[in-house]
N, C-alpha and C positions, 0 to 999 in steps of 0.2 A: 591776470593778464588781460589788457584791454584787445579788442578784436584789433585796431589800428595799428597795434604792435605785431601783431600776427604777419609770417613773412606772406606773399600773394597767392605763394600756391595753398597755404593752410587756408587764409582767406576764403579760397576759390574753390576747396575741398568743402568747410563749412557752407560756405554761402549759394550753391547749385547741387550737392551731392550727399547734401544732410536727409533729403526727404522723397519722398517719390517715387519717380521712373528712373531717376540716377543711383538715389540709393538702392533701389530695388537690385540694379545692373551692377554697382559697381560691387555691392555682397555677396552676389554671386561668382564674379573676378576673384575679391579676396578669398573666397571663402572655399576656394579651387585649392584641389592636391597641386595641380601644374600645371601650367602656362606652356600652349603648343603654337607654332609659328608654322606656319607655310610659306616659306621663302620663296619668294620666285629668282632668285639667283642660281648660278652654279656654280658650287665651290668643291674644293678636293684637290686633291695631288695631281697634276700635270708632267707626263713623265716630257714636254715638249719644252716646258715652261715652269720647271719646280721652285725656283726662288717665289716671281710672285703670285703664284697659285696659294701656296701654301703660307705667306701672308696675308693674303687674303681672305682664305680660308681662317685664318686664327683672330683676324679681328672680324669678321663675321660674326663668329659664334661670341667673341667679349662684345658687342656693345653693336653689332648688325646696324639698320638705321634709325636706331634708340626708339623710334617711337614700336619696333615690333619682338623686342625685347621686354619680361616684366619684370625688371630688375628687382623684386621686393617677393618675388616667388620662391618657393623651394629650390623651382627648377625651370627652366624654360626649356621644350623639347624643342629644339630645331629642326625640319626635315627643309631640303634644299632640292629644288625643281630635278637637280639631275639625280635624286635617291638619297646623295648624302645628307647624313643625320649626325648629327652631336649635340651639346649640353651647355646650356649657362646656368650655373649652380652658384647662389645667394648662401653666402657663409657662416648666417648667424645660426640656422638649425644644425647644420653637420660640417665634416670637414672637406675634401675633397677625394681621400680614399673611401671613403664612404659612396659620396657617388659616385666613383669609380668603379667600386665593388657591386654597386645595383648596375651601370652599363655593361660591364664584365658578362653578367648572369643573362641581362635580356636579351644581350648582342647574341650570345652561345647557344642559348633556349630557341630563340628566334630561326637561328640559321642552323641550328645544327639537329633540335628535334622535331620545331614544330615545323618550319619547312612551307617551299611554294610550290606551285604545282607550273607546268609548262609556260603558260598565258601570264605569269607574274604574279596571280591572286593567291591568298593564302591559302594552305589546305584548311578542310575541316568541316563544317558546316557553321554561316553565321547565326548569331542569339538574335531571334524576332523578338526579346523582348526590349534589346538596349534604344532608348527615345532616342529620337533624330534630334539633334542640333538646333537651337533657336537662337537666332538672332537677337541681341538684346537692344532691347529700347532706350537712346538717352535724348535729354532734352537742352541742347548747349545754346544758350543765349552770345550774343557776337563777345561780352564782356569775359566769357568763360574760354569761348575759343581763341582770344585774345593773350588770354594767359597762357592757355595751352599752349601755343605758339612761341611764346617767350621760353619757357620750362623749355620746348623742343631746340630750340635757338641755342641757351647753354648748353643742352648734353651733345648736340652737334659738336659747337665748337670744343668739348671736352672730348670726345670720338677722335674728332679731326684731329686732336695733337698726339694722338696715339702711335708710335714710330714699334710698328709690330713684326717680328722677323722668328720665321717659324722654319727649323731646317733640322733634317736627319743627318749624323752623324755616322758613316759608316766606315771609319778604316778600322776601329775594333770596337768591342764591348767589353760589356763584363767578364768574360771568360779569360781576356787576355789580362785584364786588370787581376783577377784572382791570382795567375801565374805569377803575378810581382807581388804576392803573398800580402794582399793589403785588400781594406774595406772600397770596395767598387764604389760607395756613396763618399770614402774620406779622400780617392782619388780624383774624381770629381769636383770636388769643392776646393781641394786646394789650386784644380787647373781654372777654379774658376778664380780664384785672388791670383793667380799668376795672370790670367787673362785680364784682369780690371786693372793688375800694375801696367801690363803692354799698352792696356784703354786709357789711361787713365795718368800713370806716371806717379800713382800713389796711392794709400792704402786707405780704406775707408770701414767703420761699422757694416759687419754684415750681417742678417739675419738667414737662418735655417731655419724651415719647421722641423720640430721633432711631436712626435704622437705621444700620448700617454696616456695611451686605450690599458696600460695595464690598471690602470685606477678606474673604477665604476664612473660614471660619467664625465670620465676624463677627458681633454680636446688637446690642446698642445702645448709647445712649450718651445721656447728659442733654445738655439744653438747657435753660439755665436762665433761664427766660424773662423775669422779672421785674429790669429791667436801671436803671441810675440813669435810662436813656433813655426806657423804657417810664413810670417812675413820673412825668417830669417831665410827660409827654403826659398819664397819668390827672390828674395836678395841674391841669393848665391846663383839661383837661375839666369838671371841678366848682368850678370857679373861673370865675363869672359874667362875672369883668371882661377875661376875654383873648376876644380875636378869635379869628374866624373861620379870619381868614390866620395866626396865632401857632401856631394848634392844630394845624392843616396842617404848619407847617413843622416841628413838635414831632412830629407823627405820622409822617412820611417820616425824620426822625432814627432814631426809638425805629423801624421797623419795618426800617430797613436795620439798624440792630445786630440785629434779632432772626434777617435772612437772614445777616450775617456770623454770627453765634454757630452757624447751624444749620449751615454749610456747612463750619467747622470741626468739630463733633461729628461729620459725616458723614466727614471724610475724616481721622478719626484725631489728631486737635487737640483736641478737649476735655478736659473736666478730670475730670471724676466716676471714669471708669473709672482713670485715673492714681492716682488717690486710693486706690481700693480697691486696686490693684494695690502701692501704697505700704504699704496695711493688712495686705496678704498678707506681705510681706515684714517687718514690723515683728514681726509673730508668730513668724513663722522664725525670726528674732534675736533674739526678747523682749525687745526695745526699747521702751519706754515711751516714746509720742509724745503729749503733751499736745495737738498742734497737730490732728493725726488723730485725739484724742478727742476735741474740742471737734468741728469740722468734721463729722466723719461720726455726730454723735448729734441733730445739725439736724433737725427734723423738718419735710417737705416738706408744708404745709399745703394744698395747690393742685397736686393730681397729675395731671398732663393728659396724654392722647394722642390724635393723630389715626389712622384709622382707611384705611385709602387704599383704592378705589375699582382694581384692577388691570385687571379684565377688565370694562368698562363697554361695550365693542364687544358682547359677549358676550349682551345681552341687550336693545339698543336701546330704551330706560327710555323715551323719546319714545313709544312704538309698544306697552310692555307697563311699564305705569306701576303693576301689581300685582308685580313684581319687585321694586321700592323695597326694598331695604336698609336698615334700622336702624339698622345697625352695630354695634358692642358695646360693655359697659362695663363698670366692673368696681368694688371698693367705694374708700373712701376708705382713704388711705397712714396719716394721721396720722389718733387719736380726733378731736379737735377742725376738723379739715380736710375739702376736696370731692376727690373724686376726680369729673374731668370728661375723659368722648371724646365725640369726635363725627367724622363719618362727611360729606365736602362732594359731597353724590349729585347726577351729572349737572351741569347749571347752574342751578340755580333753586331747592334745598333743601340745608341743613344739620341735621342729623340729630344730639341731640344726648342723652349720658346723663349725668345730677350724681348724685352718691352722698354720702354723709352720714351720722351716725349722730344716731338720735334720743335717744342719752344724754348729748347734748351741748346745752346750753341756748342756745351762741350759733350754732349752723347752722343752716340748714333749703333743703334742695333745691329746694322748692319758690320758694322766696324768691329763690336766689340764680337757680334757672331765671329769674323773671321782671324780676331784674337786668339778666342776660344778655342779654336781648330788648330791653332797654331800649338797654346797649351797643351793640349792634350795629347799632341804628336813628339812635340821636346819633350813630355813626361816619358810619356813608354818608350821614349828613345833610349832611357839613362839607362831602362833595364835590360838592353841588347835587342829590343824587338822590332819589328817596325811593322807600318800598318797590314792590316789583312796576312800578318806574318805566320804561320802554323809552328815556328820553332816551341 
């Protein structure tokens, strides 16, 4: 490959940062467990102002003012002027219950054993041996910071079209989902293809994570939520003239295919990763597969994940209800599609983030947020309950 062909930021990487005082600098960046930000914003939950506080808050921590984000890190520790702290977490080492499971433990340790003392400062005594902080040295000629500029110019304008709607869900949880004797994650997901038909007026590819930590360095594997079973259920839901009892029996169909399909991705039966694994080999051989270029250029309109809750013992959410977890989110898969997580805290709140872009004329987060709401209030309606209900 001639250097000409190189796109500007490779260029720009080689030609300032190959040697030196920059190489020096930027090996010590790479070469870091994690990437910590000092924001001087203030973000968090607003009980005055909770819609946009808390979109706010949720594209902060995804893509903040890109240039104080290290988007190629493990992890970028966020703290934010007014104390709040959260995570940008880079996907290719772990998955996200992963670091969830390391904030889980520090959030708990932090506040619950090791503890502050009156004045704010930590207990303990500090280590006189940890070095102070140095400032790193680079040397950017006007042609480097030129480029710089340009790189900051696109992730801007890629930020900017970020349409991020970050909202707690409180007329029930999973406790009341359990009492309609169904999987809290399969009622979920089908309120969500109900909510993308009310969005939407139609049905689209959807993707689920599913884990498959039960195999040795296993990572995931789709569930692909949107099933002839799910759609018949959304059908009969906006379809005035079926019953109560039709909808039910359509909803206990479509929600046990959605725990068959999960329980198969989990134990090494699904299809997505088969496929790619298929794409892997097709290259080796340079076999031209029509059937794996159609299939795997799909674009998954409705990209969801849930978020799991591990060490909930940890912090007894009943007793310390400012520990409430957010969860996390992340943007949408396809231009024209939601990328939706949500996080099912304790019993009694689901926690949820929709992503979207605003260069797109037929989404909008906000909309399809108050879809969702809608979904999941006509679901637990069919089973005689209604919100915040104790029956």
């Amino acid at each position: 490959m001639t250097r000409r062909s190189l796109r500007p930021g490779r260029r720009c990487r080689q030609a300032y940062f190959g040697r030196g005082k920059n190489k020096q600098s930027l090996d010590a960046v790479e070469k870091a467990a994690f990437f910590v930000t000092l924001d001087e914003t203030e973000q968090g939950y607003k009980e005055e102002d909770p819609v946009t506080s808390m979109d706010s808050y949720a594209k902060s921590l995804l893509h903040g003012r890109c240039f104080d984000r290290w988007f190629d890190k493990s992890f970028t520790f966020i703290i934010f002027k007014n104390g709040k702290m959260g995570l940008n977490a880079e996907h290719s080492w772990a998955d996200a219950p992963i670091i969830g499971h390391l904030w889980e433990y520090v959030m708990a340790t932090d506040s619950f054993q090791l503890g502050y003392l009156e004045d704010g400062h930590c207990k303990g005594d500090t280590n006189p041996n940890i070095p102070y902080p140095t400032r790193l040295q680079w040397d950017l000629p006007e042609e480097c910071q030129e480029v710089i500029e340009t790189s900051l110019t696109s992730a801007n304008r890629l930020a900017d079209d970020i349409d991020f709607h970050s909202f707690p869900f409180t007329a029930f949880g999973k406790a009341l989902i359990k009492k309609c004797r169904t999987s809290p994650d399969a009622f979920v997901q089908l309120a969500l293809q109900l909510a993308h038909y009310k969005d939407m007026g139609k049905f689209c590819l959807t993707y689920e994570a599913s884990m498959t930590r039960l195999y040795r360095e296993g990572r995931t594997e789709t569930v692909r939520s949107c099933t002839a079973e799910s759609c018949d259920f959304v059908l009969a839901m906006e379809d005035p003239t079926q019953t109560v009892e039709q909808r039910l029996r359509l909803f206990k169909i479509a929600s046990e295919k959605h725990q068959h399909l999960y329980r198969l991705a989990m134990t090494g039966s699904g299809i997505d990763r088969h496929l790619f694994c298929l794409y892997v080999v097709s290259k080796y051989l340079a076999v031209e597969s029509p059937f794996l270029k159609e299939v795997l250029s799909e674009p998954w309109r409705l990209s969801t994940s849930q978020t799991p809750q591990q060490q909930v013992e940890l912090f007894h959410l009943d007793k310390n209800p400012e520990y409430v977890s957010s969860g996390g989110g992340f943007g949408p898969v396809a231009d024209d599609g939601y990328g939706v997580s949500y996080v099912l805290v304790g019993d009694n709140l689901i926690n949820f983030h929709v992503s979207s872009k605003f260069s797109c004329p037929e989404t909008d987060s906000h909309r399809f947020g108050k879809h969702l709401r809608e979904a999941l209030t006509d679901m637990i309606t069919l089973f005689g309950f209604k919100s915040n209900s104790k029956k």
